[in-house]
C-alpha positions in Angstrom: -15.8 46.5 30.1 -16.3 42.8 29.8 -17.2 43.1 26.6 -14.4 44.8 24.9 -12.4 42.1 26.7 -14.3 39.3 25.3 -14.0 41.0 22.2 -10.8 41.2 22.3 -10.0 37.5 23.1 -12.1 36.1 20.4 -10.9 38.1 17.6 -7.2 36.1 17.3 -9.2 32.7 18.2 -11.2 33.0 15.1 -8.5 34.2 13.2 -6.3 31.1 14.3 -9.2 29.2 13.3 -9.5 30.3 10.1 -7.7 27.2 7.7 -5.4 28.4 5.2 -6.6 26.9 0.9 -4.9 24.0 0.1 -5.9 22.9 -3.3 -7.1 19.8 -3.9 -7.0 16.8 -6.5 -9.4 17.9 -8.3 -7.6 21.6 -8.5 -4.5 19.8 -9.1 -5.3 17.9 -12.0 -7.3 21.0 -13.6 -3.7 22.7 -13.4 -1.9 20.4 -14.8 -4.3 20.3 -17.8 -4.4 23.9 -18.4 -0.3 23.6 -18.0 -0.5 20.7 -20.8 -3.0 23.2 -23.3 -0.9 25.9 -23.1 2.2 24.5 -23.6 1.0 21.4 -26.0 3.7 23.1 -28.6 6.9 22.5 -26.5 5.5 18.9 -25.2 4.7 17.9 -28.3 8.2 18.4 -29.5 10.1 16.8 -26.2 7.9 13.8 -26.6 8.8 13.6 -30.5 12.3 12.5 -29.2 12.6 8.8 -29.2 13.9 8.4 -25.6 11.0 10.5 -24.6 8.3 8.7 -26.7 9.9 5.5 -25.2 8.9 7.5 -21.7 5.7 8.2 -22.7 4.6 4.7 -24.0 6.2 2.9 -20.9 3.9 5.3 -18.4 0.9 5.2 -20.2 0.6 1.5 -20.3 1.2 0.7 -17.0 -1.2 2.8 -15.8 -3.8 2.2 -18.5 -3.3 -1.5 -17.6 -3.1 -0.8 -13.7 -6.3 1.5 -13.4 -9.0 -0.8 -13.7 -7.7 -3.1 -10.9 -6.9 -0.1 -8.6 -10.9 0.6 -9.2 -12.2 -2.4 -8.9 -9.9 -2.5 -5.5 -10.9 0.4 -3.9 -14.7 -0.4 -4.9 -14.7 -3.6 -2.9 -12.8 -2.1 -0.2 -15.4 0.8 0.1 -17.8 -2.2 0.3 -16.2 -3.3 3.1 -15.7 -0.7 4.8 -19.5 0.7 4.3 -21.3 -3.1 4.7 -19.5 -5.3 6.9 -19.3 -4.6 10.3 -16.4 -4.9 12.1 -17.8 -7.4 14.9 -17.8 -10.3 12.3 -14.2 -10.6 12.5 -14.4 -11.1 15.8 -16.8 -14.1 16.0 -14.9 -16.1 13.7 -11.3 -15.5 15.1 -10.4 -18.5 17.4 -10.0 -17.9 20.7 -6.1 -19.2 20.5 -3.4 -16.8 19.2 -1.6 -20.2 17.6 -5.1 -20.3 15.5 -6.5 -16.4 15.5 -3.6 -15.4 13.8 -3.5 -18.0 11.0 -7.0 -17.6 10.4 -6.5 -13.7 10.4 -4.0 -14.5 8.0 -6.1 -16.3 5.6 -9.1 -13.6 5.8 -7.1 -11.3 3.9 -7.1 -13.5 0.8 -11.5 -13.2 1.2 -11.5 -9.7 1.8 -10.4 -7.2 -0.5 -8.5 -4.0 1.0 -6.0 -1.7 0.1 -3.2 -1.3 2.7 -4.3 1.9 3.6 -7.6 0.7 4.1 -6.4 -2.0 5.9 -5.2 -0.2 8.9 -8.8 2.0 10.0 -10.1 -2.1 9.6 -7.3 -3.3 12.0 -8.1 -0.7 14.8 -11.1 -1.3 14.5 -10.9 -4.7 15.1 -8.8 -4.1 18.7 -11.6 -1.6 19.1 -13.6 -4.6 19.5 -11.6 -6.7 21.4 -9.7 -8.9 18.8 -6.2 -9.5 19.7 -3.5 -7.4 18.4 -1.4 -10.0 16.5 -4.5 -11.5 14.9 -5.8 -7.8 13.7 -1.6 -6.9 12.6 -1.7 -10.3 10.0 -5.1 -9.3 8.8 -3.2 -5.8 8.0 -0.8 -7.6 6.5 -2.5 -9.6 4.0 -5.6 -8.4 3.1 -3.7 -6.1 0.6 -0.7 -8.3 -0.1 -3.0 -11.5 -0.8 -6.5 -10.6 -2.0 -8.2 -12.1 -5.1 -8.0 -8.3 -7.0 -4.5 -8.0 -6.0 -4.1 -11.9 -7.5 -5.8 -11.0 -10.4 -3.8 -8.4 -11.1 -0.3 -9.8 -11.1 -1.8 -12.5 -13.4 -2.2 -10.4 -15.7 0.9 -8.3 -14.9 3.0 -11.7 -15.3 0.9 -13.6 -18.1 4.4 -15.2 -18.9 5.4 -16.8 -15.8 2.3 -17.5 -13.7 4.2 -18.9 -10.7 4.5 -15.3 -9.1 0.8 -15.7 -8.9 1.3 -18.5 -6.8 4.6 -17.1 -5.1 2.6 -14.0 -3.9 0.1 -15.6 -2.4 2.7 -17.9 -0.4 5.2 -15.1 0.4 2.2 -12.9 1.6 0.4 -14.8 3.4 4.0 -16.4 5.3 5.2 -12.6 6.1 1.6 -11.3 8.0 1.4 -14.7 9.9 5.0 -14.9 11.1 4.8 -11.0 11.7 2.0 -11.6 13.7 3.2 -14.4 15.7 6.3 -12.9 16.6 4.6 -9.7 17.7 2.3 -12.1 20.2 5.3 -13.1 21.9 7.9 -9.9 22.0 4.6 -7.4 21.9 3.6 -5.2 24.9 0.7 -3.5 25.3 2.6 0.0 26.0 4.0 -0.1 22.5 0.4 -0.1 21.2 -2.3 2.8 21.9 -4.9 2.0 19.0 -6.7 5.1 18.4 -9.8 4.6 19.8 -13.1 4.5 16.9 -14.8 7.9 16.2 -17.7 5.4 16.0 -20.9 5.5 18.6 -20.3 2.2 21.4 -21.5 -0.8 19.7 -21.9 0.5 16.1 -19.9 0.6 12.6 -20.1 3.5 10.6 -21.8 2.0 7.6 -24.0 3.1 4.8 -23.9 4.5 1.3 -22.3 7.5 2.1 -19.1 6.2 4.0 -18.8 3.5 0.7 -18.4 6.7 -2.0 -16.0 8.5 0.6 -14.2 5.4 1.2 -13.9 5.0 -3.0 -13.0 8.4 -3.3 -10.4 8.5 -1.1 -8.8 6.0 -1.1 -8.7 6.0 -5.4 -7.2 9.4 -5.1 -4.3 8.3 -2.9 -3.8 5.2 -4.6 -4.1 6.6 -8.0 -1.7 9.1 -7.2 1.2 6.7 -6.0 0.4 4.6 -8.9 1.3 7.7 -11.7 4.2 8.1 -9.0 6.0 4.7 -9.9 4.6 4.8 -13.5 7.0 8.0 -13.6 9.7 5.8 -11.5 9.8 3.0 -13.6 9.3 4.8 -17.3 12.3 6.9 -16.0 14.6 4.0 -15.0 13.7 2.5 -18.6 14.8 4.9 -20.0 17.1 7.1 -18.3 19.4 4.7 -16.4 22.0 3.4 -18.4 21.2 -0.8 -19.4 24.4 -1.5 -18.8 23.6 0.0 -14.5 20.7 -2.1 -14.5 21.9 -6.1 -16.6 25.1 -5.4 -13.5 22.1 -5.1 -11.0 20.2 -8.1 -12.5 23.1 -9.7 -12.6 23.4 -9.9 -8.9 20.5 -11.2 -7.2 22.2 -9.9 -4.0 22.0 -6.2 -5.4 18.6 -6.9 -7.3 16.7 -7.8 -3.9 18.5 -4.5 -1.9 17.4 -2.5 -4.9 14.0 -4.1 -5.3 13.1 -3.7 -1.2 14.6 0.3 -1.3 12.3 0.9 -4.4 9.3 -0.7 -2.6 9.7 1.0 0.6 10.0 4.2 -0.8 7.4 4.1 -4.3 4.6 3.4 -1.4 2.7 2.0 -4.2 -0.9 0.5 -4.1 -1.1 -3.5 -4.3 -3.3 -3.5 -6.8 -1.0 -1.8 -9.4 2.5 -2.8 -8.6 2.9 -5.8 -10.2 2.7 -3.6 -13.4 4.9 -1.8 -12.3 7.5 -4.2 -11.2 6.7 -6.4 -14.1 8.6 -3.7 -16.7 12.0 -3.7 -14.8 13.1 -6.6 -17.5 16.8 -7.2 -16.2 15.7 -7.6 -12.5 15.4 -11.3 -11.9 11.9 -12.5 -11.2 13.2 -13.4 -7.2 14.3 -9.5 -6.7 10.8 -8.6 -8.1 8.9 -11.0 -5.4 11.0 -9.1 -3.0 9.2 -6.1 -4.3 5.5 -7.4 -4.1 6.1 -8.9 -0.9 7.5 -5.5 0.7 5.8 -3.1 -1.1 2.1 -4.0 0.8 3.7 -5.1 3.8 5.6 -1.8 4.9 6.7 1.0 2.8 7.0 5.1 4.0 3.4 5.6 3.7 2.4 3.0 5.9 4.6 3.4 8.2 3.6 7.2 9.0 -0.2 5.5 8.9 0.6 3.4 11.3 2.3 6.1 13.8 -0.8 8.1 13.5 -2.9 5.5 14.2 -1.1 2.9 16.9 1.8 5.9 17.9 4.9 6.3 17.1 6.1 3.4 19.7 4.8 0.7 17.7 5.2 2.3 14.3 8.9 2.1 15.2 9.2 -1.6 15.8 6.8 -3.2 13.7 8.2 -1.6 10.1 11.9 -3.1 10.9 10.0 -6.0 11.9 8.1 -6.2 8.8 10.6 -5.6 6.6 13.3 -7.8 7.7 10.7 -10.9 7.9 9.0 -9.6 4.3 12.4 -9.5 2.8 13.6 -13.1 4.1 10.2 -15.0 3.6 10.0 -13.2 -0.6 13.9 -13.9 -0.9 13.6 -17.8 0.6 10.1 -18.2 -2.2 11.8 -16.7 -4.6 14.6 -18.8 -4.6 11.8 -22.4 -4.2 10.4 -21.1 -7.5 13.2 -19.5 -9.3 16.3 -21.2 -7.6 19.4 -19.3 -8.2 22.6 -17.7 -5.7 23.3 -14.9 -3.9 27.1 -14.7 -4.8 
């Protein structure tokens, strides 16, 4: 008797348990392959069109210039990640929240990370007793300010090298005034870090947590980066010039535009200056906006940072972030570019 009942209790549990396919990148991009082989006849001819082949060339260069940084990015963050234990952050963070965060600050521009990456390294820097606002500007800059992410937009603005320089000021100025304001209005009921999957006392590190670090984090970032290749080859050619010289026009409309299009592309540090660097008619002060948002808060981060510090938090620091990232890249901007609002 109580076996037919056990019986029949187990059956729907394993059946609940059993997870439904979802393909994955790999099964993704085999699709879209055999899509592109069987239909090469038809693409062929759509990209023959000159507004398409405009398209084409547009996308393929910004990620053909992009990819090697977003590799060489989410190499040294595996590193990271795999090598250096989280209790070094620790012993050199001052005591002081006046100097932690500062210091915090500046880290990011020695340690590599994508933002993604960046906010497992936060938690797990609470995890080991840092203070909150200290680990919140290391989340902040390490992907805004890094020497990859520096590189990158060197290359992305060969032609006007002072939004090298404007970056790194503009970054590093939103995490640290982020994360002083959060040590004074923060409470510690608005943040419930997950706590570390990680045995007491140790990091998981090692080979093996370096290539799944790589791997995932290149496929998410890879995949936002084709994302606002797609964006921006679209709005060069698609949107009507005359739309986008009235938006340049305006520096007022340019930075609204340029801090939507960051929130919402969610793209990887290490790529976006590319693609911020092809909207031509956007004045170089709306396109700081955009690098200074973009790896501060954007729609990815923001549901990253639910999950990992709850929703409580998530909810006041992106409107906190965004309203300082906007201000600091629009006050930079204008030092280095000058021009008016009106």
């Amino acid at each position: 008797m109580s076996l037919t009942h056990s019986t029949k209790v187990t059956e729907p549990a394993v059946a609940t348990r059993r997870r439904r396919y979802r393909p994955g990148s790999v099964e993704i991009l085999g699709a879209l392959l055999l899509v592109g082989i069987v239909f090469r006849g038809p693409l062929a001819d759509l990209f023959a069109a000159p507004g398409m082949g405009t398209w084409a060339t547009t996308f393929v260069s910004i990620c053909v210039q992009a990819v090697p940084f977003l590799v060489l990015g989410t190499v040294v963050s595996g590193a990271i990640a795999a090598f250096v234990p989280a209790s070094l952050f620790k012993k050199i963070l001052p005591e002081r929240a006046g100097l932690a965060v500062p210091v915090a600050g500046a880290a990011g521009a020695l340690l590599p990370g994508c933002e993604c990456g960046s906010i497992p390294i936060a938690n797990r820097l609470m995890d080991r007793g840092v203070r909150p606002s200290a680990a919140l500007a290391f989340l902040l800059s390490a992907p805004a300010i890094n020497p990859v992410v520096l590189v990158a937009t060197a290359v992305a603005f060969s032609s006007d090298l002072r939004m090298v320089w404007a970056r790194l000021i503009a970054g590093l100025a939103t995490a640290v005034i982020v994360g002083l304001i959060w040590e004074r209005i923060g409470k510690p009921e608005w943040l419930t870090p997950r706590r570390s999957l990680a045995p007491e006392g140790q990091d998981a590190r090692g080979f093996g947590v370096f290539l799944s670090t790589v791997r995932a984090d290149f496929t998410q970032a890879a995949g936002f980066l084709v994302l606002g290749a797609i964006v921006a080859a679209s709005f060069k050619v698609f949107v009507p010039n005359v739309w986008m010289e009235h938006v340049g026009s305006s520096l007022a409309l340019s930075v609204v535009l340029m801090a939507v299009l960051a929130f919402m592309l969610a793209l990887c540090s290490e790529a976006d200056a590319f693609v911020v660097a092809s909207f031509s008619t956007i004045p170089m002060v709306g396109k700081l906006v955009f690098l200074t948002v973009g790896p501060a808060v954007d729609v990815k981060l923001a549901a990253l940072q639910a999950g990992t510090f709850g929703r409580r938090f998530a909810v006041r620091f992106a409107p906190l972030t965004m309203l300082v990232a906007v201000t600091v890249g629009l006050g930079v901007g204008l030092v280095f570019w000058g021009g008016s609002l009106v």
